[in-house]
C-alpha positions, 0 to 999 in steps of 0.5 A, spaced: 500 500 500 505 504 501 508 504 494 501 505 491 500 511 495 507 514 493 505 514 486 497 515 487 500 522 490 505 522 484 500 522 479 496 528 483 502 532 482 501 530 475 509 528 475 506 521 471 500 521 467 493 515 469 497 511 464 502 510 468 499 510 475 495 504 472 501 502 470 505 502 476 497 499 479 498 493 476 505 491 477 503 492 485 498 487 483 492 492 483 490 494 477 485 499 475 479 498 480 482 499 486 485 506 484 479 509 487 481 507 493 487 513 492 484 518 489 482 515 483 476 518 482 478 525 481 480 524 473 472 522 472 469 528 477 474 533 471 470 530 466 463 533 469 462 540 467 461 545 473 454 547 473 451 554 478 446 554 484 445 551 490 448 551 497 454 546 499 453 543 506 460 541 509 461 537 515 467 539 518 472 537 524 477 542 526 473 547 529 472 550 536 469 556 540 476 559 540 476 560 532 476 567 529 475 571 523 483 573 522 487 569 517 493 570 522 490 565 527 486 560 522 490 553 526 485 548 523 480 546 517 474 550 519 477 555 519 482 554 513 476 552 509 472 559 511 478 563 510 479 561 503 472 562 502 472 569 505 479 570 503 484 570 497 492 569 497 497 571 493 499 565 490 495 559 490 499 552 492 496 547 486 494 540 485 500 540 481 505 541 487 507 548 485 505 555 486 500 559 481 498 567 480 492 568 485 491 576 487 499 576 485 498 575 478 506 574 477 513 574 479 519 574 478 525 574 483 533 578 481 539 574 481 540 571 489 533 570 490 533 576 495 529 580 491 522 579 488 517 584 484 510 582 485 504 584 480 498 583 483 491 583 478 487 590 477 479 590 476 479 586 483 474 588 488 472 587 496 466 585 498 465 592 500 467 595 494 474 597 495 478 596 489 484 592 491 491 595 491 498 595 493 497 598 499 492 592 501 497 587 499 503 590 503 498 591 510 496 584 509 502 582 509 505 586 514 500 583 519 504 576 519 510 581 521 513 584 527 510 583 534 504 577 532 502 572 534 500 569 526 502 563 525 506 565 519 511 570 523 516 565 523 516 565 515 516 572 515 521 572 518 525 572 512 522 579 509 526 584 510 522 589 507 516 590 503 515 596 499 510 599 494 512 600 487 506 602 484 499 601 484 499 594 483 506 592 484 510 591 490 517 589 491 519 585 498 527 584 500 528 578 504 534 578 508 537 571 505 536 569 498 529 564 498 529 560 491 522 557 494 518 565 497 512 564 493 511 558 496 511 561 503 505 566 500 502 560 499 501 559 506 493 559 508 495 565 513 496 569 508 490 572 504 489 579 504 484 583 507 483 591 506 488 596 508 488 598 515 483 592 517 483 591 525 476 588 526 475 582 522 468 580 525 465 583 518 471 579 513 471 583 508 475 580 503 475 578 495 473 572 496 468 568 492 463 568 498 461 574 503 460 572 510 452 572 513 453 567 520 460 566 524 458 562 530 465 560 532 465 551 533 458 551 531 457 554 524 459 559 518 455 560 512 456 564 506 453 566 500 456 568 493 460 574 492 456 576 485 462 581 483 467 574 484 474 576 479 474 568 477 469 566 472 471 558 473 470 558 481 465 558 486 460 555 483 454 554 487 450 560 492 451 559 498 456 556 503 454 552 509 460 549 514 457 546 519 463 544 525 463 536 527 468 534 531 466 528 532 468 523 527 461 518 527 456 523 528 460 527 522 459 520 518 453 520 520 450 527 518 453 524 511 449 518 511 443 522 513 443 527 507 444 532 513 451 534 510 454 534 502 461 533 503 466 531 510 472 531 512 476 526 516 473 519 515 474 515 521 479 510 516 475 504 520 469 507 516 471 507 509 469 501 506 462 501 508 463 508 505 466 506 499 460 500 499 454 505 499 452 507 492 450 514 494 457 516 497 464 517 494 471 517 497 476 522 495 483 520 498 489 523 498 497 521 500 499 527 503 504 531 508 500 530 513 503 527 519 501 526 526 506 528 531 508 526 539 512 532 540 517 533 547 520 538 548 528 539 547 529 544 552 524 541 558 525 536 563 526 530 563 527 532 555 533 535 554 536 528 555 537 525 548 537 518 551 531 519 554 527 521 547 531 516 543 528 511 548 521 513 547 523 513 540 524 506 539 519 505 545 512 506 539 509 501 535 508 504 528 506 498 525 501 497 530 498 504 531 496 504 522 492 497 522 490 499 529 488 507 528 488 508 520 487 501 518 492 501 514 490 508 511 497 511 512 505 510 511 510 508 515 513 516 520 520 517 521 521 522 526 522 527 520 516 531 517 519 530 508 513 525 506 517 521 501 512 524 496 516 530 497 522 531 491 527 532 497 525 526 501 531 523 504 531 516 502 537 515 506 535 514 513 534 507 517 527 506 518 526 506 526 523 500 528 519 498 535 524 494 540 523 494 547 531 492 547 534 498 544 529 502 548 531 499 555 538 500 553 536 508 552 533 509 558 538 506 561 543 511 558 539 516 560 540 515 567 533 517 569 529 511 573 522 513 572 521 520 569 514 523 570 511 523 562 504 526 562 503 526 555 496 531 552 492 528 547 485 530 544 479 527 540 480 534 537 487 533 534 484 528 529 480 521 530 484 516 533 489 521 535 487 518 544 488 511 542 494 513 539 496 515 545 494 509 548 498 504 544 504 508 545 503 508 553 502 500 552 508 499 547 512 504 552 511 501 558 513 494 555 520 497 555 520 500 563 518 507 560 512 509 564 507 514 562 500 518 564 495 519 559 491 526 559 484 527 555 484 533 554 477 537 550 477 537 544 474 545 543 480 550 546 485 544 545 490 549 540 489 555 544 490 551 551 494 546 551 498 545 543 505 549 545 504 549 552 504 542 553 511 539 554 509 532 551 502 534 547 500 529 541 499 535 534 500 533 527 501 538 521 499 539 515 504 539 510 508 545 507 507 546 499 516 546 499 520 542 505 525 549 506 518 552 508 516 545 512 522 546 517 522 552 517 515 553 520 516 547 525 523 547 526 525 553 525 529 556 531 526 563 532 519 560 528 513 560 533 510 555 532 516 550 533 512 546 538 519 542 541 523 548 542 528 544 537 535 549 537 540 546 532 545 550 529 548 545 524 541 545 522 539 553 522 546 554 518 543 548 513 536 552 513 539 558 511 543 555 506 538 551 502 533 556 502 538 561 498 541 555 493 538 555 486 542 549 484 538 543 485 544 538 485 546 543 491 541 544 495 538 536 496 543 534 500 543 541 505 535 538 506 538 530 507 543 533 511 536 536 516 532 531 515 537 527 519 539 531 524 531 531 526 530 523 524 537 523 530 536 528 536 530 532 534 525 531 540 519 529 535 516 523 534 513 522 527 509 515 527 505 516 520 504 519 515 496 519 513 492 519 507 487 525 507 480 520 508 474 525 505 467 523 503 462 526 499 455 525 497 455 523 489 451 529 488 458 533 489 463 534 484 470 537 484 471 535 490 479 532 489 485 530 491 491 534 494 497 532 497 496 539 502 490 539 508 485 536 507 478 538 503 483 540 497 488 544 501 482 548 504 479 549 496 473 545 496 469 551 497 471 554 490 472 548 487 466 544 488 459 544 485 453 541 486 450 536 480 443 537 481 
């Protein structure tokens, strides 16, 4: 399954045709009719013609009472989803694994990659009226900069300064050559909003919806921009997001008709979905991966003996049959998915071994340090019994641990990067520079494991400014194995995203970022009828 899912995803990224994927399907001994199960349905979904009207109903985990209308505070699917809705970003990260013009209309970067010039689309209008310039852009951008808590200020902590050129265009110095920035403006933090914007209870923005209801962890809904700049999305009237954290009721809600499509199919249910002739699976291999992360600068995890005992104290075969039901590949303790150009291919896979894990524990000199490790039902289904097996595991190589459920509403804002041992995963970045910046990144706020490393911040730097390609993947290898060996977070899997939809649904697709599309899922969908 594991080699199937790699070139389903290649496929996805359109870096080999259906020709070869069924191809290479064949040879694994699968074939053609069991390619549905890795997204195989798209290409046939391409085919129908888009059609106007209706209202799309989504059922969504990733939502909380905590959640707000300000892109710079988005940290789950709810919210990435309405904001793509509300919102535009500069640049779109494509199902193809690259960057398209968006509200930036094109690029181009001077010799170095420190210097970019931005041209951003004329004739574009917010929903209140406003026509969008380049003083909106450069706001919007500055909102991720300085003193803020956005997800995004440890990307932006690359720019140097961001100025206006002329009407539409701008031009952002970095304080390093970056050959992969546009990637960064993919980061679905960074849509854009009106100049001088402070209250975001309204969400004006260019998007193809308006906001009519925000309900925080119960409901958003919205209907069509009637003056939407793109003529080929946002489909149908009205958007209805409807927050189900739990993962049976969410199934449930689809089942009875309540809700079109659903995000985070409980993978225990997918062949009872893929059985039902009124649903359809959309699955995608994916960067996504669940994480246990310690972190490097607290007690008792600044011993590396101890993290290396926990690492080979977890059971990663056991925790994809029993939590994913196979619906994921093998994690080692880096976040590059082996679907990613810059993989490393290099690294050992670690292994359960209750032996190797005494021996570490041992070496550590810590005869029962006191780990409490946080997990919630609201990190993604299955995330607690994860939990649970890595107790079980654990504790059969003397390392003892206390399970702490917490709630699922308030889990990012209470516990995520409060914690010294907390579950979370993360979704992907579009390039791998960005993915270890943003969570291993030495100043990145988001950096849930405190990780400090100078090899490895010289390396980032390094790798972000080569252009030569030839040059620049060892420097990733060579990060990827400095996390795979002292980092303090253990990575298990890699998932599959697990999405579900009414047949009535199409364009509902595949992508190797977040879920539901990468978030796009309300402007590319419609409704058959």
């Amino acid at each position: 399954m594991d080699e199937l899912a790699f070139w389903r995803a290649q496929h996805a990224h359109g870096r080999i045709g259906r020709r070869e994927l069924i191809g290479r399907a064949a040879s694994l001994g699968a074939g053609a009719a069991l390619l549905g199960t890795f997204g195989g349905t798209a290409p046939a979904l391409a085919q129908d013609v888009p059609r106007r009207g209706g209202t799309l109903r989504l059922g969504l985990g990733g939502g909380s009472t905590t959640d707000s209308l300000d892109p710079g505070s988005y940290t789950d699917s709810v919210m990435i989803d309405a904001g793509h809705a509300l919102f535009n970003a500069l640049v779109e990260w494509g199902q193809d694994g690259k960057p398209h013009p968006e509200l930036a209309e094109s690029w181009e970067a001077k010799p170095g990659a420190v210097e970019w010039i931005f041209n951003i689309r004329k004739d574009v209008t917010f929903s209140n009226g406003k026509t969008l310039d380049a003083d909106d852009i450069i706001f919007s951008l500055n909102m991720h900069r300085g003193n803020t808590k956005s997800g995004a200020a440890g990307v932006f902590r690359e720019v140097a300064d961001i100025r206006k050129l002329g009407p539409n265009q701008i031009g952002i110095t970095l304080n390093g050559g970056d050959a992969d920035f546009p990637y960064v403006l993919t980061d679905y933090h960074v849509l854009v909003v009106p100049n001088g914007t402070t209250d975001f209870s309204r969400a004006v923005g260019t998007g193809g919806y308006i906001l009519e209801k925000f309900e925080p962890g119960v409901r958003i809904t919205a209907r069509r921009n009637p003056n939407y700049w793109k003529k080929d999305r946002a489909f149908v009237d009205a958007i209805d997001i409807t927050v189900i954290n739990d993962s049976s009721a969410r199934l449930n809600a689809l089942l009875t008709g309540q809700v079109d499509a659903i995000n985070r199919v409980d993978a225990k249910f997918v062949r009872m979905v893929e059985k039902n002739p009124k649903l359809e699976m959309v699955t995608s291999p994916s960067g996504w991966h669940s994480c246990i992360s310690m972190m490097h600068d607290r007690a008792p995890f600044e011993n590396h003996d101890l993290r290396m005992a926990l690492k080979y104290g977890i059971d990663r075969e056991q925790i994809i049959k029993a939590v994913f039901s196979g619906h994921a590949v093998l994690g080692n303790d880096q976040p590059i998915p082996r679907t990613d150009p810059y993989w490393n291919p290099n690294l050992k896979q670690i292994a359960y071994d209750a032996d190797r894990a005494k021996f570490h524990l041992k070496k550590s000199g810590l005869s029962n340090p006191a780990m409490v490790l946080q997990c919630s039902e609201g990190v993604f289904p299955g995330d607690v019994d994860l939990a649970q097996l890595f107790q079980q595991s654990a504790a059969k190589a003397g390392l003892h641990m206390q399970i702490k459920k917490e709630s699922a509403d308030g889990f990012w804002s209470n516990v995520w990067l409060k914690g010294p041992f907390v579950t979370s995963y993360w979704g992907g970045r579009a390039a791998a520079t960005q993915m270890l910046q943003v969570a291993y990144g030495p100043d990145a706020p988001w950096n849930e494991s405190h990780f400090r490393n100078p090899r490895f911040t010289e390396l980032l730097a390094a790798a972000k400014a080569e252009t030569e390609e030839d040059k620049r993947r060892p420097m990733i290898w060579e990060m990827q194995e400095i996390l795979y060996s002292d980092g303090a977070t253990i990575i298990p899997v890699f998932g599959i995203w697990l999405e579900a939809h009414s047949r009535n649904v199409g364009g509902h697709t595949p992508h190797a970022g977040f879920d539901m599309d990468n978030g796009w899922i309300v402007e590319k969908a419609w409704l058959k009828s």
